[in-house]
C-alpha positions as CSV (number, residue, x, y, z in Angstrom):
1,X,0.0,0.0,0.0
2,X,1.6,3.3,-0.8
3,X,1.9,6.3,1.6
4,X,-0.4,8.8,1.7
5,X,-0.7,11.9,4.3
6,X,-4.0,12.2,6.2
7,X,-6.2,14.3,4.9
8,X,-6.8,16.4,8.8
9,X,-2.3,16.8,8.2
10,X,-2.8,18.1,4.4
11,X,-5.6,20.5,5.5
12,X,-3.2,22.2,8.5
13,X,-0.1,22.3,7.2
14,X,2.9,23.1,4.5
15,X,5.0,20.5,3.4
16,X,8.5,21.8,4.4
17,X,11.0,18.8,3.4
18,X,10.4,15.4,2.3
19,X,12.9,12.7,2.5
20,X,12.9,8.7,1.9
21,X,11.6,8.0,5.3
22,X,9.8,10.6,6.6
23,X,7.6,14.0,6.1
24,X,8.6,17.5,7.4
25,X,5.5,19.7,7.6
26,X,4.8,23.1,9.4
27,X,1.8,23.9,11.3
28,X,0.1,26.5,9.4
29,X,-0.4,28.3,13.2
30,X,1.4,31.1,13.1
31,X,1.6,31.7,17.0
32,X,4.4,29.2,17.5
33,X,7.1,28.1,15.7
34,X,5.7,24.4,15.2
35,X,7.0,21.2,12.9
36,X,5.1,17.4,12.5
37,X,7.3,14.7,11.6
38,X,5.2,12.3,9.5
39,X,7.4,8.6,9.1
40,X,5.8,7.9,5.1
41,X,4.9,4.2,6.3
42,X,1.3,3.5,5.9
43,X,-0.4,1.8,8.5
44,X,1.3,3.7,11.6
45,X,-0.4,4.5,14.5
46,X,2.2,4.6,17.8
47,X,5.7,5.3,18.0
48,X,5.6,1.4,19.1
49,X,4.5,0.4,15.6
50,X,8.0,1.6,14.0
51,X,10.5,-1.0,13.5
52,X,13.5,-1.1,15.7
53,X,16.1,0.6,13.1
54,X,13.0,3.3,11.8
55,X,12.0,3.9,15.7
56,X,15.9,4.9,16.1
57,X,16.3,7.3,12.8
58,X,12.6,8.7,14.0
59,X,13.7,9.7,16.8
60,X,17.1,10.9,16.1
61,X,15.4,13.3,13.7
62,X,13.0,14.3,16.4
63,X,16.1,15.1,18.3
64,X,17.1,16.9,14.9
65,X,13.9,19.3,14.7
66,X,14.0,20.1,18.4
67,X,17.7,21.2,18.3
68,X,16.8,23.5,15.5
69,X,13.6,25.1,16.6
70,X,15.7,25.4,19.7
71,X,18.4,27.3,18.2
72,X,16.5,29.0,15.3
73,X,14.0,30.6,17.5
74,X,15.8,30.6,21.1
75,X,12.6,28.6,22.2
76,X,12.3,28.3,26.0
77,X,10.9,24.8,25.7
78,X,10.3,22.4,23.1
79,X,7.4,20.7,23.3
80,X,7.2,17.3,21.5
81,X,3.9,15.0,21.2
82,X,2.9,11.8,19.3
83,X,-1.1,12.5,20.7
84,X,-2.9,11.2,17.3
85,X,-6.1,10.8,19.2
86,X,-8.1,12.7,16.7
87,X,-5.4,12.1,13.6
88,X,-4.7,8.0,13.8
89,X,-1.4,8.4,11.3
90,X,1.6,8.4,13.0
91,X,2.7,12.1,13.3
92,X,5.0,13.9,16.2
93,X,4.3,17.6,16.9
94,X,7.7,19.5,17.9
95,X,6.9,22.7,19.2
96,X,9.0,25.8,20.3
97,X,7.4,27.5,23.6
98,X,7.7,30.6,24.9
99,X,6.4,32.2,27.8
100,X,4.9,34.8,26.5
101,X,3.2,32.8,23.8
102,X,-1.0,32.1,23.6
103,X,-0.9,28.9,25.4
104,X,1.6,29.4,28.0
105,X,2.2,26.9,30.3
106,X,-0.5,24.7,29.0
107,X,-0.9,22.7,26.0
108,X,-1.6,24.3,22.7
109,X,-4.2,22.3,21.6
110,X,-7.6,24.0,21.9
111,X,-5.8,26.9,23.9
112,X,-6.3,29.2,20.8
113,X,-8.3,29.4,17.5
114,X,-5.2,29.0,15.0
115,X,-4.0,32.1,13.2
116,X,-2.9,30.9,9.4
117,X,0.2,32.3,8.7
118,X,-0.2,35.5,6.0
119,X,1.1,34.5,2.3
120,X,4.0,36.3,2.4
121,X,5.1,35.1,6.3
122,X,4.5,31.7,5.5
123,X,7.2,31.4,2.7
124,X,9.4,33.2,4.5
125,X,8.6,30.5,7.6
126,X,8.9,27.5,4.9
127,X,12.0,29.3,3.5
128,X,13.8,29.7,6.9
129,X,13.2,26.0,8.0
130,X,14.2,24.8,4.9
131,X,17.3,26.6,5.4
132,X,17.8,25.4,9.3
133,X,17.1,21.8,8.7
């Protein structure tokens, strides 16, 4: 069966990067600085359901995006999340947290209606990630 992205991911999001293995998509939310790591395997549902030697390079990458946001956007906290109750694909959220952003210090799901990033912002988002990663 052939990959394809759920259709809840396609509707929120940008493709940023694509590579053999996984997805690299931004939240189209542009009150924090927020990648999803999608592993292109069709039929994942839990972190558990990677093999061993894709559970490793998954997480590595993980490890990967959360240094970057880090350092791109001198995050206070990176938040990262495999949730998928209301998505079922396999999908991590990385987030970059701030004090002073919407949802501080709870979650950002349902904190805030999401603000789409302006035409012109979000290429210049897609743009900068591209360059980080």
């Amino acid at each position: 069966m052939a990959f394809s992205l759920h259709p809840q991911l396609a509707a929120d999001t940008v493709p940023v990067e694509e590579t053999e293995e996984h997805l690299i998509l931004l939240m189209n939310d542009s009150q924090y600085p927020w990648l999803i790591l999608v592993p292109k395997q069709e039929g994942l549902r839990d972190l558990d359901d990677l093999e061993s030697d894709a559970y490793d390079r998954t997480l590595h990458r993980v490890r990967a995006l959360s240094k970057t946001l880090k350092a791109e956007f001198s995050a206070e906290k990176i938040n990262v999340a495999a949730l998928g109750n209301m998505v079922p694909q396999l999908h991590i959220h990385i987030i970059a947290r701030f004090q002073d952003d919407p949802a501080w210090p709870a979650p950002v799901w349902g904190a805030k209606p999401a603000r789409p990033y302006e035409k012109d912002a979000l290429q210049a988002m897609k743009a900068r990630m591209l360059k980080s990663l």
